[in-house]
C-alpha positions in Angstrom: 20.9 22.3 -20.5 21.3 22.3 -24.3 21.5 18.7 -24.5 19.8 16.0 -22.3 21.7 14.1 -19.7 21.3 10.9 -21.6 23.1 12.5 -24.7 26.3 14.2 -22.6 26.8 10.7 -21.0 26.6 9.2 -24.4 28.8 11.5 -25.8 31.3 11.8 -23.9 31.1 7.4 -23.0 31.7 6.8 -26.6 34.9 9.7 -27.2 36.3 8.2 -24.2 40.0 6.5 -25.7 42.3 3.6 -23.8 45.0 5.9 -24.6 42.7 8.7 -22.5 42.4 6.9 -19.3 45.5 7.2 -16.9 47.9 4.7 -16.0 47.0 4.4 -12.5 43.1 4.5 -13.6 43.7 1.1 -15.8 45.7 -0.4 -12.8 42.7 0.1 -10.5 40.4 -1.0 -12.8 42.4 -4.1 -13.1 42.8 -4.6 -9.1 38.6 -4.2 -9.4 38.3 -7.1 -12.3 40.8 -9.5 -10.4 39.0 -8.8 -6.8 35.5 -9.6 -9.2 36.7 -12.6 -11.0 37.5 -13.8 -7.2 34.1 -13.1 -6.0 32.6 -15.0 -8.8 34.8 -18.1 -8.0 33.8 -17.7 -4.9 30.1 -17.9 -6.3 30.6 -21.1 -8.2 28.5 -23.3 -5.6 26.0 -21.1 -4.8 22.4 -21.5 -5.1 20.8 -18.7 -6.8 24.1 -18.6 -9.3 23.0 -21.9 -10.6 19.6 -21.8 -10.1 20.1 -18.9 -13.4 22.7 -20.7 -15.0 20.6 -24.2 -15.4 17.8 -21.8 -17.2 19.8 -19.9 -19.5 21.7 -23.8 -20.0 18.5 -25.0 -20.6 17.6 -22.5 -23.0 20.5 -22.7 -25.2 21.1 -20.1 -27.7 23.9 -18.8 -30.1 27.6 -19.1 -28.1 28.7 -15.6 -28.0 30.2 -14.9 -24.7 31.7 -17.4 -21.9 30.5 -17.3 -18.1 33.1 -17.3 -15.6 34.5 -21.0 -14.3 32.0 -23.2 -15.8 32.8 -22.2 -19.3 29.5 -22.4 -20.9 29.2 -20.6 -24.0 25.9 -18.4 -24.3 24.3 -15.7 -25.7 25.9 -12.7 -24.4 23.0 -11.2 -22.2 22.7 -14.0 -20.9 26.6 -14.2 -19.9 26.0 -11.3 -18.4 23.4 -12.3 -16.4 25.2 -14.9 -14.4 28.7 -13.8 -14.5 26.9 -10.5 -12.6 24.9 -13.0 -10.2 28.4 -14.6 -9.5 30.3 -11.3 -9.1 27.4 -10.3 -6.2 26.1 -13.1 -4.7 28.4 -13.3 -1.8 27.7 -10.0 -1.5 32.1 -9.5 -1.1 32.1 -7.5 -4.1 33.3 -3.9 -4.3 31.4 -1.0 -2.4 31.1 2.7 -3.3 28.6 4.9 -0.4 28.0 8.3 -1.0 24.3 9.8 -1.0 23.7 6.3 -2.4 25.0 2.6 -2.3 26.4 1.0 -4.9 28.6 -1.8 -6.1 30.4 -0.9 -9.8 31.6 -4.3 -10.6 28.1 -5.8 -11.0 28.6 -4.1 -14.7 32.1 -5.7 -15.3 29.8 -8.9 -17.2 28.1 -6.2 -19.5 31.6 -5.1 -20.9 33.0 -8.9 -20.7 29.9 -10.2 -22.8 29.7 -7.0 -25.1 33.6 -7.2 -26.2 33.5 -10.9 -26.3 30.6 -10.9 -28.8 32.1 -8.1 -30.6 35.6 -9.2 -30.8 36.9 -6.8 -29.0 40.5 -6.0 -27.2 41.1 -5.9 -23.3 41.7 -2.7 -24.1 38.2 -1.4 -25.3 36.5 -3.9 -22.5 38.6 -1.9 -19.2 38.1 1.5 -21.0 34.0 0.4 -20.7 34.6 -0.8 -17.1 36.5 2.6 -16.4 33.1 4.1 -17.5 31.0 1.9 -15.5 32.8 2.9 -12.7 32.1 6.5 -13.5 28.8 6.9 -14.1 27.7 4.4 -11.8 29.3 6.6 -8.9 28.5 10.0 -10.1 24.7 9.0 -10.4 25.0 7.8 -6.3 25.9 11.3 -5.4 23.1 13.4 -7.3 20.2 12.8 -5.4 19.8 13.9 -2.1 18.6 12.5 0.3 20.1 9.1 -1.8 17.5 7.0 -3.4 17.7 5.0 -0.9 16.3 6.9 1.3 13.4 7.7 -0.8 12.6 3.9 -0.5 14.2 2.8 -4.1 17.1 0.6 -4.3 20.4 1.3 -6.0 19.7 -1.0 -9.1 17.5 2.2 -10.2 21.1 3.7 -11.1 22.3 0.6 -12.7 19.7 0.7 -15.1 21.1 3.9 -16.5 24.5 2.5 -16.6 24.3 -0.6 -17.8 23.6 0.1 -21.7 26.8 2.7 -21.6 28.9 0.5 -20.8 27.6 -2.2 -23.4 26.9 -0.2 -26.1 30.5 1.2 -25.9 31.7 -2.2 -26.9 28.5 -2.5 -29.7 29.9 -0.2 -31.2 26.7 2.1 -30.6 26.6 5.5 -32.5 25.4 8.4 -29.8 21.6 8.1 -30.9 21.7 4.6 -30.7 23.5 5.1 -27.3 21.1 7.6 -26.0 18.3 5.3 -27.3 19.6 2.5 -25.2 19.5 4.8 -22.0 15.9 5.3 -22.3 15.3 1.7 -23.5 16.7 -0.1 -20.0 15.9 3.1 -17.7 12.3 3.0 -19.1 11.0 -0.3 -17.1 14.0 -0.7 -14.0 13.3 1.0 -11.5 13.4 -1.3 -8.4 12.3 -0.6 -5.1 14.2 -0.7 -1.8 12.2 -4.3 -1.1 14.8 -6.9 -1.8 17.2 -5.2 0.7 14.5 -4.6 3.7 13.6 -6.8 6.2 14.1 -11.2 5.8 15.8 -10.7 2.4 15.7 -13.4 -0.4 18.0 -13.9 -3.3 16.7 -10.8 -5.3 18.7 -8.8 -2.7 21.5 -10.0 -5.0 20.1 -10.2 -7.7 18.1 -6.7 -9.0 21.4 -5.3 -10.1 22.3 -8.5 -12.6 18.7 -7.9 -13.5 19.7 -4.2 -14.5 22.7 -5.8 -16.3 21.2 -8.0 -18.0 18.9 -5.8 -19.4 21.4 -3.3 -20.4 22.7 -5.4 -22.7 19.6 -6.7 -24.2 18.7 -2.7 -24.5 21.8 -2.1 -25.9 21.3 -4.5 -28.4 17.7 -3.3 -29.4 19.3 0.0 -29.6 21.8 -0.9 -32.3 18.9 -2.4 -34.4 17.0 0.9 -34.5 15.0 0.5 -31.6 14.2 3.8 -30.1 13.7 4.6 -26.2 12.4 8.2 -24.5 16.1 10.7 -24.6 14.7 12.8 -21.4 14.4 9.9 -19.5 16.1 11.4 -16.9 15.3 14.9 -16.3 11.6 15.0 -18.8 8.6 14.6 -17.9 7.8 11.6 -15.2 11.4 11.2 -16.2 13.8 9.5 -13.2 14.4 13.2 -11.7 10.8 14.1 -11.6 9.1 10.5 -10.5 11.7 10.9 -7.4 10.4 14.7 -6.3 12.2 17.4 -5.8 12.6 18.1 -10.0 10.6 21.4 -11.8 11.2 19.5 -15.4 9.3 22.7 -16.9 12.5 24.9 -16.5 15.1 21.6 -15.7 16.0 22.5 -12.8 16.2 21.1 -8.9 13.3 22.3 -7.7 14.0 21.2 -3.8 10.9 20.1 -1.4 10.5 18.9 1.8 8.3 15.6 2.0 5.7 15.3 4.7 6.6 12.5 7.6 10.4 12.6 6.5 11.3 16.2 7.4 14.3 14.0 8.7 16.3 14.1 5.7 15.6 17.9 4.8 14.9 19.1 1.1 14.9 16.7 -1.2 16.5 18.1 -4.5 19.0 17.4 -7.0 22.9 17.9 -7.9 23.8 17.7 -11.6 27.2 19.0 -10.7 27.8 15.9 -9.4 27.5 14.1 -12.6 29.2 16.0 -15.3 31.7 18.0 -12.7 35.5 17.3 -13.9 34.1 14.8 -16.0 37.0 13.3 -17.6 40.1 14.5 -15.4 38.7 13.1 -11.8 38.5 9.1 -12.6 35.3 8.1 -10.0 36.9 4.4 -9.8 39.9 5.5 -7.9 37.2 6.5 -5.0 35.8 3.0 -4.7 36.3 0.6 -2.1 36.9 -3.3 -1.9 35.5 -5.1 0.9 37.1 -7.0 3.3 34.4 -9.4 4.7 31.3 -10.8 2.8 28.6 -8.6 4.4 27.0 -5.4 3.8 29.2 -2.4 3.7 28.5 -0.6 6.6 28.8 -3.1 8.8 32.6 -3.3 8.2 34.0 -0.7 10.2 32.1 -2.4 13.3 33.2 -5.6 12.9 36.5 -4.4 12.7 36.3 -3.0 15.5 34.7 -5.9 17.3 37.5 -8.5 16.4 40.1 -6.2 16.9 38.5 -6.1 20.9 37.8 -9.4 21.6 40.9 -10.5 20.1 42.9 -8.0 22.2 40.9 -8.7 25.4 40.2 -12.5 24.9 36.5 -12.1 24.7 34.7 -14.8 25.0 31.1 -15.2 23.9 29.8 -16.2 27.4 31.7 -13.0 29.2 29.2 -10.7 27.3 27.1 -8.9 29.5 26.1 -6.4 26.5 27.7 -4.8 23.0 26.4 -1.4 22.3 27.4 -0.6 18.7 27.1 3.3 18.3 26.4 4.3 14.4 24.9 6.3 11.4 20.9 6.3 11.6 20.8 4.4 8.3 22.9 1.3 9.8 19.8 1.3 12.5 17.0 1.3 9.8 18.9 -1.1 7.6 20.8 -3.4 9.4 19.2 -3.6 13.2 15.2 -3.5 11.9 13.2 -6.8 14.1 14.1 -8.9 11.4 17.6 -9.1 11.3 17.6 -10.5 15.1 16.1 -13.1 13.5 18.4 -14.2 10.5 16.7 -17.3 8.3 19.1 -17.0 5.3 22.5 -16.0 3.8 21.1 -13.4 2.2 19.5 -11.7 5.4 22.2 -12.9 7.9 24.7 -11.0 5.8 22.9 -7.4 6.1 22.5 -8.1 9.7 24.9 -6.3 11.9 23.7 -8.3 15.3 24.0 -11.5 13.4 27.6 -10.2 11.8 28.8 -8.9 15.6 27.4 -12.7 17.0 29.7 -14.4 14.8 32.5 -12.2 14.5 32.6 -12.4 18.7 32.2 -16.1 18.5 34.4 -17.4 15.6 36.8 -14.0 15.9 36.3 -14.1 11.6 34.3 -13.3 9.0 34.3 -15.4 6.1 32.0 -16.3 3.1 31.7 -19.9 6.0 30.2 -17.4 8.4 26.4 -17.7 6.7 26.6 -21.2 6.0 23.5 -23.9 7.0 25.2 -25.4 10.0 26.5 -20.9 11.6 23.0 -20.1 10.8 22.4 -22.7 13.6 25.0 -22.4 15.8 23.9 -21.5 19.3 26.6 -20.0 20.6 26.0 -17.1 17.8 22.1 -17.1 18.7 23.4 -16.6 22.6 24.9 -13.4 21.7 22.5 -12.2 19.1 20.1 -10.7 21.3 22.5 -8.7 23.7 24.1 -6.5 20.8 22.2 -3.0 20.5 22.3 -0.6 17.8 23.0 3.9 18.6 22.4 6.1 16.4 24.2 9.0 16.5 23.8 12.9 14.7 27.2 13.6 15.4 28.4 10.1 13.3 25.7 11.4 11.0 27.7 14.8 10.1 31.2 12.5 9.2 29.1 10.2 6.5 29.8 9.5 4.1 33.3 11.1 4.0 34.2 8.8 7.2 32.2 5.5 8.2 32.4 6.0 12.3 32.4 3.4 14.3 32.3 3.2 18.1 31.8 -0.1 19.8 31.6 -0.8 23.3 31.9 -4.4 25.2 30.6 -4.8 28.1 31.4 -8.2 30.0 29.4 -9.9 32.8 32.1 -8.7 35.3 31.6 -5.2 34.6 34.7 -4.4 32.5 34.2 -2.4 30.1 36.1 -2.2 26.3 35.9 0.6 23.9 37.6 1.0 19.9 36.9 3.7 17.7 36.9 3.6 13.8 36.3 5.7 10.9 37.4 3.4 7.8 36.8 -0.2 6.9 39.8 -2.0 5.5 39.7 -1.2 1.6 38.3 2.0 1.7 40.7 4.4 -0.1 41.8 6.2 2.4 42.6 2.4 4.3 43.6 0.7 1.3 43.7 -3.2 0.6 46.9 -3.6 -0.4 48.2 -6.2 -3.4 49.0 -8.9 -1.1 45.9 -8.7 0.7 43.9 -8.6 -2.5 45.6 -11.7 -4.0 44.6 -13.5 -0.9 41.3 -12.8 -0.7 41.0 -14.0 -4.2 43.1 -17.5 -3.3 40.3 -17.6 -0.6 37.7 -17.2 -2.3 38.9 -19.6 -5.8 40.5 -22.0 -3.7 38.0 -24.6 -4.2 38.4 -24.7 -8.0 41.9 -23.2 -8.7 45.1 -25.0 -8.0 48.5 -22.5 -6.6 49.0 -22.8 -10.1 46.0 -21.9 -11.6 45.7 -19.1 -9.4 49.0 -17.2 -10.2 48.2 -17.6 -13.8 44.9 -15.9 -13.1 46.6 -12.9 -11.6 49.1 -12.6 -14.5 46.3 -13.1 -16.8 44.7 -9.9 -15.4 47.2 -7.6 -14.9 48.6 -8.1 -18.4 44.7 -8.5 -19.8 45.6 -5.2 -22.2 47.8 -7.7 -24.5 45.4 -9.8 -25.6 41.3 -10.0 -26.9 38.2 -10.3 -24.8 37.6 -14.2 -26.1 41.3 -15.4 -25.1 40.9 -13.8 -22.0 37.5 -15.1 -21.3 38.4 -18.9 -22.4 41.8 -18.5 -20.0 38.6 -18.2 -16.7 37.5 -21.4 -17.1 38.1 -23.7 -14.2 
């Protein structure tokens, strides 16, 4: 390439116009930044939320941006920081799975902050979330196998993303842009800990990290602070520290790892990043989520209440529940641990847990990995008899299709069998308006009157009216 990837991003992040971005590409992007501001709502009690609120409170600092609900007025990394801790800590936030996992909207704070410290229009902040979007999901479908599978955890393409979408509302120049690439991607890597076996809060919480960052990078950036350009395809750059990268001639150079011959070569796709670049808006690919757990255990939950709600299940007729999936669902979501749930955090990214409480409480709500279901016996009954499949011939559909295959088995020898291939809210199963507006009365309902609520929505959908403070100011609860 002629110029670096840092550069083409930055170049083409800080031509990209409002009056660019298609009609149906802002409306999407809106239907993201309502579901988000409901997710945060949702947030508002939540342990780790205001565990980083009370220290940022505590340190003070200039009032440049707002955080969502509580309406505290700080600087705007710092708003960044929590609002992206309250956008993810439910984990019901939005969901993009290609080679890699990822959830967008964990950067909707950086453009929030960013245009409310720089005055900015509605219109300049969804044009940065539009790129957010972009970038976020093209870097999940360059590496391959995903960076997941090489044992590092999605925040690693955060880091990248996070300063782009900030620095478009800083105003950056391209150097300074390109500078702030390097800055954030220079010391985030993360590793695939937080999301393996008993998971603590950081599972929510490295991507707000990468966030938060961002913005302080971009920042740095703007002052004259200077960070390595090839930090993705030079030298021990992101491309070459992951294998499978000759950055002598730039090119994918692909290898096969001994001990995980399993995934084939490894080796890179830069067509994936800059293909159509521009004309095929990533964000229209993303999906919502329709329960408050990790994304691939949605299909087989669905599938599991729509059985036991058809059949009148009941927890003590289960004999056995053989869920039949993709070989990553095994590794991430049926390892020793997760039969064995000790928080919110872990019982969420446990599919035998999920199953347990979907079968017992036919729902899955943000009350599902409360103190008092954590407990609950009859879920702890049915915990153990749920068995995970993997399956190569699933394998071969993912990640165009999610397949699910779920079988019930009761103590009287009947047997019940439902086949799925996409979760509610996945484009090609879309959440429609309705259902998005009450997810989001769910989730706020706690803070936000009927009232309140409806204004919110308005608010949103008519955000390109108005600036980023007045919108910001109209969150509080």
């Amino acid at each position: 390439m002629e110029k670096s990837v840092s550069r083409i991003i930055s170049e083409f992040a800080l031509d990209l116009k409002y009056e660019d971005i298609p009609g149906e590409v802002i409306h999407e992007a809106k239907r993201f930044l309502y579901d988000s501001i409901g997710c945060a709502y949702g947030a508002y009690e939540t342990k780790d939320v205001n565990i980083i609120r009370n220290y940022f409170r505590n340190i003070g600092g200039k009032q440049e941006a707002t955080v969502i609900g509580f309406g505290d007025k700080v600087p705007a990394a710092h708003a960044a920081f929590v609002n992206s801790q309250m956008i993810r800590s439910l984990d019901f936030n939005d969901i993009y799975w290609k080679q890699d996992p990822s959830h967008p909207s964990d950067l909707i704070p950086a453009a929030l902050a960013a245009g409310e410290y720089s005055n900015a229009d509605m219109k300049s902040v969804l044009t940065a979330i539009v790129l957010g979007y972009e970038f976020e999901q093209r870097l999940c479908e360059i590496a391959a196998p995903g960076i997941r599978e090489r044992k590092w955890h999605h925040a690693t393409l955060t880091q990248f993303v996070s300063p782009v979408v900030a620095g478009k509302l800083l105003n950056l120049s391209v150097e300074q842009m390109v500078n702030a690439i390097g800055i954030n991607g220079a010391h985030n890597f993360t590793s695939g800990a937080p999301a393996s076996g008993q998971l603590s809060m950081m599972k929510n919480t490295v991507d707000p990290m990468a966030v938060y960052n961002g913005v302080i990078s971009s920042f740095l950036a703007k002052e004259g602070f200077t960070g390595p350009e090839f930090i993705f395809e030079g030298k021990e750059g992101f491309f070459d520290c992951l294998l499978g990268w000759d950055y002598k001639s730039g090119q994918s150079k692909p290898i096969t790892v001994p001990g995980l011959e399993m995934y084939g070569e490894w080796r890179w796709d830069l067509d994936k990043l800059f293909n159509k670049l521009g004309s095929n808006y990533k964000i229209l690919e993303c999906s919502m989520k329709a329960f408050p757990t990790e994304a691939l255990t949605h299909t087989h939950i669905s599938a599991v209440l729509s059985l036991v709600n058809k059949h009148d299940v009941k927890p003590d007729q289960i004999e056995k529940i053989i869920i039949t999936t993709i070989a990553r669902v095994c590794d991430i979501l049926f390892d020793p641990q997760k039969y064995k749930p000790k928080s919110r955090e872990t019982a969420d990214h446990s599919l035998p847990y999920c199953i347990a409480a979907a079968v017992v409480d036919r729902k899955i709500t943000t009350d599902s990995f409360s103190e008092e279901k954590l407990n609950d016996p009859r879920i702890w009954s049915v915990i153990d008899k749920i068995e995970g499949v993997a399956s190569y011939e699933f394998e071969k559909l993912f990640p165009e299709k999610q397949p699910s295959k779920v079988e019930i088995i009761t103590t009287d020898g009947k047997e019940y069998s439902e086949y799925l291939e996409y979760p509610k809210g996945h484009p090609n199963n879309p959440m429609t308006d309705e259902e998005l507006e009450s997810k989001f009365n769910s989730l706020s309902s706690k803070l936000l009157d009927a009232n309140k609520q409806r204004e919110i929505k308005e608010l949103v959908f008519n955000c390109d009216i108005m600036e980023a403070t007045e919108f910001m100011n109209k969150l509080i609860a």
